[in-house]
TIBAPA-968486 format. One record per residue (C-alpha): x, y, z; residue in one letter. Coordinates in steps of 0.02 Angstrom, whole numbers, plus 50000, padded with zeros to 5 digits. Example, Ala and Ser with C-alpha at 12.3 -4.5 7.8 and 13.67 -1.06 7.14 Angstrom:
# TIBAPA-968486
506154977550390a506844994750357s
This chain:
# TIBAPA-968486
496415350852457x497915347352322x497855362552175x498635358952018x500405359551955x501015379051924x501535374651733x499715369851730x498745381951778x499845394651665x499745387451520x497755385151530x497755404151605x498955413151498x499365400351352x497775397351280x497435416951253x499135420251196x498735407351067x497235416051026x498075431251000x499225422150877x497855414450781x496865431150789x498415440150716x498855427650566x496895425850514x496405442750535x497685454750532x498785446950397x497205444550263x495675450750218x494575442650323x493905455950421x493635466950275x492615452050182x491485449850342x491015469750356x490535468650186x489095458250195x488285472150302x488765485850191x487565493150071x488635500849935x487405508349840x486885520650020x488715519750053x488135515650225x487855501050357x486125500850369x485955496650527x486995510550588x485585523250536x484295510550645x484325523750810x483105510750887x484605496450861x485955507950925x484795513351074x484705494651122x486295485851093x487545503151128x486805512551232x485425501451344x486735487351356x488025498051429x487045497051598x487545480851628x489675482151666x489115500151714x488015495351872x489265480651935x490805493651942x489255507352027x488945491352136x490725485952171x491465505952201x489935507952350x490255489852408x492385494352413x491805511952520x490395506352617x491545491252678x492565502652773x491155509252881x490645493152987x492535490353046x492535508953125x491105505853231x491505504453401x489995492753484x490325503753641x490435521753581x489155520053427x487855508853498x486445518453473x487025520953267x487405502453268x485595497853345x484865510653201x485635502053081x485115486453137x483235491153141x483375497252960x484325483352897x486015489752832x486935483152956x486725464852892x487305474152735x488845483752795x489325468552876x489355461152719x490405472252620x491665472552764x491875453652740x492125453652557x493095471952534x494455461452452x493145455252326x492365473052295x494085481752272x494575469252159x493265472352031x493605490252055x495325488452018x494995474051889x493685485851787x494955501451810x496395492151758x495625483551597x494965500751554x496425508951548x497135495151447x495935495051308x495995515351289x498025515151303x498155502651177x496895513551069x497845527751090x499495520351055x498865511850887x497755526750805x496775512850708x495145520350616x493225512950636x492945503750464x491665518250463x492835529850455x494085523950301x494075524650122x493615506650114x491615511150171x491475530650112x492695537950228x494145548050229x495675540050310x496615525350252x496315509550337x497935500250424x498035489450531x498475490750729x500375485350716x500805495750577x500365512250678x501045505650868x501995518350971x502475511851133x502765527551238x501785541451114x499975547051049x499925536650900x498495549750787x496905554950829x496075534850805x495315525050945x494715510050877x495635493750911x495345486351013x493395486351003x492935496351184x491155491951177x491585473551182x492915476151322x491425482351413x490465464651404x492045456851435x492455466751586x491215454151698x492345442151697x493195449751848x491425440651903x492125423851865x493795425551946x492855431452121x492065415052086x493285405552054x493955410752228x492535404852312x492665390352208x491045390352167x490475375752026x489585388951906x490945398851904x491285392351718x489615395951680x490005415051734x491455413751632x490505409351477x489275421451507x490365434651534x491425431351345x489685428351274x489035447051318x490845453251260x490635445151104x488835449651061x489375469951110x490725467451002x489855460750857x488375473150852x489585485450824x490385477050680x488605475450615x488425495550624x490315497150532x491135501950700x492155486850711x493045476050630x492645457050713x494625454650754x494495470250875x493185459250954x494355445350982x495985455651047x494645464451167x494275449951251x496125445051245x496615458651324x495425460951450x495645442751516x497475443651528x497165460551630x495955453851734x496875438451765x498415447951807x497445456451937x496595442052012x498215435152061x498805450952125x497265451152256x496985431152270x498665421852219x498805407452094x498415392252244x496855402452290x496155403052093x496985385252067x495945377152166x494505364252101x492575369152110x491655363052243x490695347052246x488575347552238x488935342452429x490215354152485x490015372952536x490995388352504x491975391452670x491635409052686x491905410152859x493705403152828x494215418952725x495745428052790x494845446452840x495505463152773x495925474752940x494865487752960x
């Protein structure tokens, strides 16, 4: 089946965020915006978010929600390992582990894993990779929680990310753009691009889901004063370009260029090029 022209799948892949970013930057960081939008949830007679003393709030949407992106990349790292076993199993010299695992049902399961290692590694990678983005870029721009500056009771000057860049050094001591929380939602769309390989027809609908959970992390901490919204946005800027960047490293454009499958078609698994063992 035909893919699309090169020009076009780069400019939907890598144009549309970069124009994102551009709008992000002249709405956000070049006004007030942000500022105007964390008011509304400040109480300045406390001199507090409220809803950053709510421990039942920041139990649910920090801490609880974390398990999500945190059990794929548990899920993914076993998958990666445990694909390595099944190859190394010799039906002649290990029959009697192979017919054990067989009885208890992790063969079907090892099997598995060994036929999608590419697929497990890249989420590995993809989650690694976008995480060590997000907390270079945070160390590199020393921006301060809103929390945290003069603007809502604090004690260091709020500025914004571009102002306090250093390419190559430690920036200061403040980690807060881009918003990491949100990266974390925004991390499953390594998800999408596994579907998207498969070329499986709700692989949009992954997609979606995966910026919605980004931007509902994200924006729970801008209700606690944590965040400003625009660290929201360049999170999930960020994190697609890195993810995307690392799709085509493991798939290659034609593979994720390809359209979704019909209602009447089927994902040709067994027509996947194998990783040696």
């Amino acid at each position: 089946m035909q893919t699309a022209s090169p020009s076009r799948f780069y400019w939907l892949n890598f144009g549309i965020p970069l124009a994102c970013a551009a709008i992000v930057f002249l709405m956000f960081d070049l006004t007030q915006i942000d500022i105007a939008f964390n008011n509304l949830f400040f109480d300045p007679v406390t001199q507090s978010f409220p809803l950053d003393q709510s421990h039942l709030f920041e139990k649910i949407t920090h801490k609880w929600a974390r398990i999500i992106p945190n059990w794929t990349a548990e899920i993914a790292l076993i998958g990666a390992i445990a694909s390595f076993i099944w190859p190394r199993l010799n039906p002649q010299k290990h029959s009697k582990i192979i017919a054990f695992l067989e009885k208890i049902k992790v063969a079907p399961v090892l099997r598995f894993a060994a036929k999608h290692r590419r697929d497990f590694l890249f989420v590995v990678f993809a989650f690694s990779i976008t995480t060590g983005m997000i907390h270079y870029l945070k160390s590199h721009t020393s921006v301060y929680c809103p929390i945290e500056t003069t603007q809502y009771g604090g004690k260091i000057e709020h500025k914004e990310w571009y102002k306090n860049f250093d390419l190559l050094n430690d920036a200061g001591e403040g980690r807060c753009w881009p918003g990491g929380h949100a990266s974390g939602g925004f991390t499953m769309l390594a998800l999408y691009f596994v579907a998207r390989r498969y070329r499986w027809r709700y692989s949009k609908a992954l997609m979606y889901g995966s910026l919605a959970l980004g931007f509902i992390y994200g924006t729970t901490r801008v209700l606690q004063g944590w965040h400003y919204m625009s660290h929201t946005f360049w999170a999930g800027i960020v994190v697609w370009l890195t993810c995307l960047l690392t799709a085509l490293a493991f798939y290659g454009r034609a593979r994720l260029d390809k359209p979704v499958l019909g209602k009447d078609e089927v994902p040709g698994f067994e027509n996947e090029p194998q990783v040696a063992g």
